[in-house]
C-alpha positions as a Markdown table, in Angstrom:
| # | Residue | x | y | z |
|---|---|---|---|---|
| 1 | Unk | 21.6 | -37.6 | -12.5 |
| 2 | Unk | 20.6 | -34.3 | -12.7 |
| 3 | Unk | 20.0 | -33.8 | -16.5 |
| 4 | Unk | 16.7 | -35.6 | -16.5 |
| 5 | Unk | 14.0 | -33.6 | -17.7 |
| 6 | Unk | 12.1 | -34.6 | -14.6 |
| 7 | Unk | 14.4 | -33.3 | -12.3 |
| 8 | Unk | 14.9 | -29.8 | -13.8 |
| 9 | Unk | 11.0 | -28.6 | -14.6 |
| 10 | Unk | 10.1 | -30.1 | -11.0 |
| 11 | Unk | 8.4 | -27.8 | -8.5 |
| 12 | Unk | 7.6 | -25.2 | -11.6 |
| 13 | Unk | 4.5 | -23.9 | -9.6 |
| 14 | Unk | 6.5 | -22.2 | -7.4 |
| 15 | Unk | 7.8 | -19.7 | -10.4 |
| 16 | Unk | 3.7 | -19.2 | -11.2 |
| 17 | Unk | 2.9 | -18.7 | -7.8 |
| 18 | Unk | 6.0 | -16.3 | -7.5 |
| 19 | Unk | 4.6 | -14.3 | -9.9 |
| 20 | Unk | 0.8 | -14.2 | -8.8 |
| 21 | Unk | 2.6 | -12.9 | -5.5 |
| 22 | Unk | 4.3 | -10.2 | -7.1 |
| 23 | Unk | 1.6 | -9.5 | -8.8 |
| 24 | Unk | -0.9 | -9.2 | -6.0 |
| 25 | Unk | 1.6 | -7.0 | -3.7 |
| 26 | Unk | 1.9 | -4.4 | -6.5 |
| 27 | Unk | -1.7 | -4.0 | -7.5 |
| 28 | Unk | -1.8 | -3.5 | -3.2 |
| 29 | Unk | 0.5 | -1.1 | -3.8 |
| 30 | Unk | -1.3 | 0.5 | -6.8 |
| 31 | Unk | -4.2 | 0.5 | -4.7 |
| 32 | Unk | -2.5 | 2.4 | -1.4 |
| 33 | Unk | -0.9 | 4.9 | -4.0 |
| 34 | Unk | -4.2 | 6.0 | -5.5 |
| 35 | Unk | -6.4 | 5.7 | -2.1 |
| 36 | Unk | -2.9 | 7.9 | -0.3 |
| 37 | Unk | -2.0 | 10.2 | -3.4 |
| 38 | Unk | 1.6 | 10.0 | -2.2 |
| 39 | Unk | 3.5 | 7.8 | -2.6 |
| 40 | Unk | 5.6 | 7.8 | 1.1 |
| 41 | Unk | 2.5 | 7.9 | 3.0 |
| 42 | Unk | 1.5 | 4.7 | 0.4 |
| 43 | Unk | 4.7 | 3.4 | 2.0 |
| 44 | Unk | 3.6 | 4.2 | 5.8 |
| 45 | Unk | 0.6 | 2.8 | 5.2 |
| 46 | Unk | 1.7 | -0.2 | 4.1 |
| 47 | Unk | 3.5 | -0.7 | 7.2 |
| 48 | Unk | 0.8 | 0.7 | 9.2 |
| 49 | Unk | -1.8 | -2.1 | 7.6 |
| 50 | Unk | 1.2 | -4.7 | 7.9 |
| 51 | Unk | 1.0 | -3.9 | 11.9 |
| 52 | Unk | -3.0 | -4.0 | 11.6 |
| 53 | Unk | -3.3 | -7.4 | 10.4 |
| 54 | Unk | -0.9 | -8.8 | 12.7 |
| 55 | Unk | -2.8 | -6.7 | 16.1 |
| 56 | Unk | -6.0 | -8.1 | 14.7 |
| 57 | Unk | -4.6 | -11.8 | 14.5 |
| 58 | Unk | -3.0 | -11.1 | 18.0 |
| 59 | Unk | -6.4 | -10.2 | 19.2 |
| 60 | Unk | -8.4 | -13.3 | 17.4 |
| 61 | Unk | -5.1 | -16.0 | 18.8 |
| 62 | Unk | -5.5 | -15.0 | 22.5 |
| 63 | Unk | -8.7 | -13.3 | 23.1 |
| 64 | Unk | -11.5 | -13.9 | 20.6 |
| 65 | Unk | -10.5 | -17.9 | 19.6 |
| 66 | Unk | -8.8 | -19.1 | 22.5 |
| 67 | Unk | -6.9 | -22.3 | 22.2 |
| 68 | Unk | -8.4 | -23.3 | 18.5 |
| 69 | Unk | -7.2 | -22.8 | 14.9 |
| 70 | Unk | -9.9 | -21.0 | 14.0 |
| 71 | Unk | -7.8 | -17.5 | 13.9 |
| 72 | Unk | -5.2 | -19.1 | 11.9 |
| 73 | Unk | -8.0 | -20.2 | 9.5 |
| 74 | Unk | -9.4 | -16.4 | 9.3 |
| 75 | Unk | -5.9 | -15.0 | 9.5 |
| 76 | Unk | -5.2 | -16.4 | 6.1 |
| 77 | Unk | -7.4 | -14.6 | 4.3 |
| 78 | Unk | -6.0 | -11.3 | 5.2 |
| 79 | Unk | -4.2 | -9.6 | 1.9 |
| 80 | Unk | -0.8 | -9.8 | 2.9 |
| 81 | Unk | -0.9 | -12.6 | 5.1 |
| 82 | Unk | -2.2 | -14.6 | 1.9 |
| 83 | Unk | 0.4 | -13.6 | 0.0 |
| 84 | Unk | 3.0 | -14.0 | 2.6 |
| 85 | Unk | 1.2 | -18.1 | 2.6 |
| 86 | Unk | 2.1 | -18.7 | -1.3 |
| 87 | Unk | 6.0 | -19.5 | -1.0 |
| 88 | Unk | 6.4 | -20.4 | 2.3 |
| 89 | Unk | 10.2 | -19.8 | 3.1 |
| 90 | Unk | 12.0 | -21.2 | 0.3 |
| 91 | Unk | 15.6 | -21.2 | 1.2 |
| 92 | Unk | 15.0 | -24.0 | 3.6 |
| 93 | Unk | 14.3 | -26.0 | 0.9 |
| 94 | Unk | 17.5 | -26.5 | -0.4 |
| 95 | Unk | 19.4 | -30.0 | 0.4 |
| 96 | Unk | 22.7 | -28.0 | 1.8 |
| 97 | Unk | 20.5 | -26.3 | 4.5 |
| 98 | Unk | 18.3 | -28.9 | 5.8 |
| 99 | Unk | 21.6 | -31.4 | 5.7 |
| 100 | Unk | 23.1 | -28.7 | 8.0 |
| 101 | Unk | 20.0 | -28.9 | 10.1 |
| 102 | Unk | 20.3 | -32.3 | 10.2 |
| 103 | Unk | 23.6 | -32.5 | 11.8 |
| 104 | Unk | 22.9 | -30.0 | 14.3 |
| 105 | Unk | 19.6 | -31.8 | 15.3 |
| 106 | Unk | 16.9 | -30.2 | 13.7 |
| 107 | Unk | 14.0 | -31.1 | 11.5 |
| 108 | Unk | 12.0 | -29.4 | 9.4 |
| 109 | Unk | 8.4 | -30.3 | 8.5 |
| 110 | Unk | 6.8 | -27.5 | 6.5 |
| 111 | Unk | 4.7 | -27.8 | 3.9 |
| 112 | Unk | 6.0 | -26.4 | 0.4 |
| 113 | Unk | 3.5 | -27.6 | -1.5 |
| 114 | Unk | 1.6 | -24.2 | -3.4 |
| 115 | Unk | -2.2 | -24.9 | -2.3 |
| 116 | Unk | -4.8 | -23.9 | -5.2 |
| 117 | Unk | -6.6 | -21.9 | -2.0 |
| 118 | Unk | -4.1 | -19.6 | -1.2 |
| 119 | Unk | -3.9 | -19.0 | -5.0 |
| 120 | Unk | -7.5 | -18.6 | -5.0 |
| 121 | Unk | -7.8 | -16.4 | -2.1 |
| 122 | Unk | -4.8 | -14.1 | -3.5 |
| 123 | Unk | -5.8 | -13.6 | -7.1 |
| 124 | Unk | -9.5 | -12.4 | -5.4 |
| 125 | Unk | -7.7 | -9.8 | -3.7 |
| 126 | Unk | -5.6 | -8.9 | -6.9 |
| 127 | Unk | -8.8 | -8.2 | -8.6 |
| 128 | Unk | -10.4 | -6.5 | -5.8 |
| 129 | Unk | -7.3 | -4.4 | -5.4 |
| 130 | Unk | -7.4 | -3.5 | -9.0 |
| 131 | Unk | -10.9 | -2.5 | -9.2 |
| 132 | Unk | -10.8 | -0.5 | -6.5 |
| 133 | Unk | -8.2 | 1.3 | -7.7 |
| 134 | Unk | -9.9 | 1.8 | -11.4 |
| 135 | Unk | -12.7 | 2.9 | -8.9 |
| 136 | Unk | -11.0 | 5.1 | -7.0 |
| 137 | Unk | -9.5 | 6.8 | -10.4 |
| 138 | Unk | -12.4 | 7.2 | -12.0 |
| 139 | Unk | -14.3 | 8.4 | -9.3 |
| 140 | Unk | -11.9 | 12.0 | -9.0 |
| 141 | Unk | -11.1 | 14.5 | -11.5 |
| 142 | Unk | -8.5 | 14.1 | -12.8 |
């Protein structure tokens, strides 16, 4: 029955931690727009950090931390990796595609659970990101 009270406010976190992710990408984005000035090269740089994180994970996975978790563990403390870690693929959650995955075989075991750290670890950066900015704005004259 799905008019149980239960059943319809379950998983709520998932609209907070939604939120907090949105939240922390746009001050991110505040932040790259004051540091750039321009809002395109914001953009670009966006990508260009986007493509830094994941070289510098590369680099910890198969040269620095070879064969141990202990790149994965730094990894997620990286500012879009972190918030990339809040809502962990949702779609998959839903009973029509993992019943479809069922019958071709598959199985999923991720973890959906939002973890208090990864909330933690992204509302740090939110505030970082938003002082800096404040910062960074009141350090020019304007």
């Amino acid at each position: 029955d799905y008019n149980e009270i239960g059943i319809i406010f379950s998983d709520m976190e998932y609209i907070g931690a939604y939120f907090i992710k949105l939240v922390a990408f746009f001050s991110f984005c505040l932040f790259l727009g004051v540091l750039v000035k321009r809002s395109a090269f914001a953009l670009g740089f966006l990508i260009v950090w986007q493509i830094i994180e994941w070289l510098f994970y590369g680099l910890m996975k198969w040269k620095i931390f070879k064969d141990t978790d202990i790149a994965d563990t730094i990894a997620q403390f990286f500012p879009l990796n972190a918030m990339a870690n809040l809502i962990k693929e949702p779609l998959s959650r839903l009973g029509a595609i993992q019943s479809a995955a069922n019958q071709l075989g598959e199985n999923f075991t991720k973890d959906y659970a939002v973890s208090p750290l990864n909330i933690a670890i992204v509302l740090v950066w939110t505030t970082l990101f938003i002082y800096w900015s404040y910062a960074i704005l009141k350090k020019r004259d304007l």
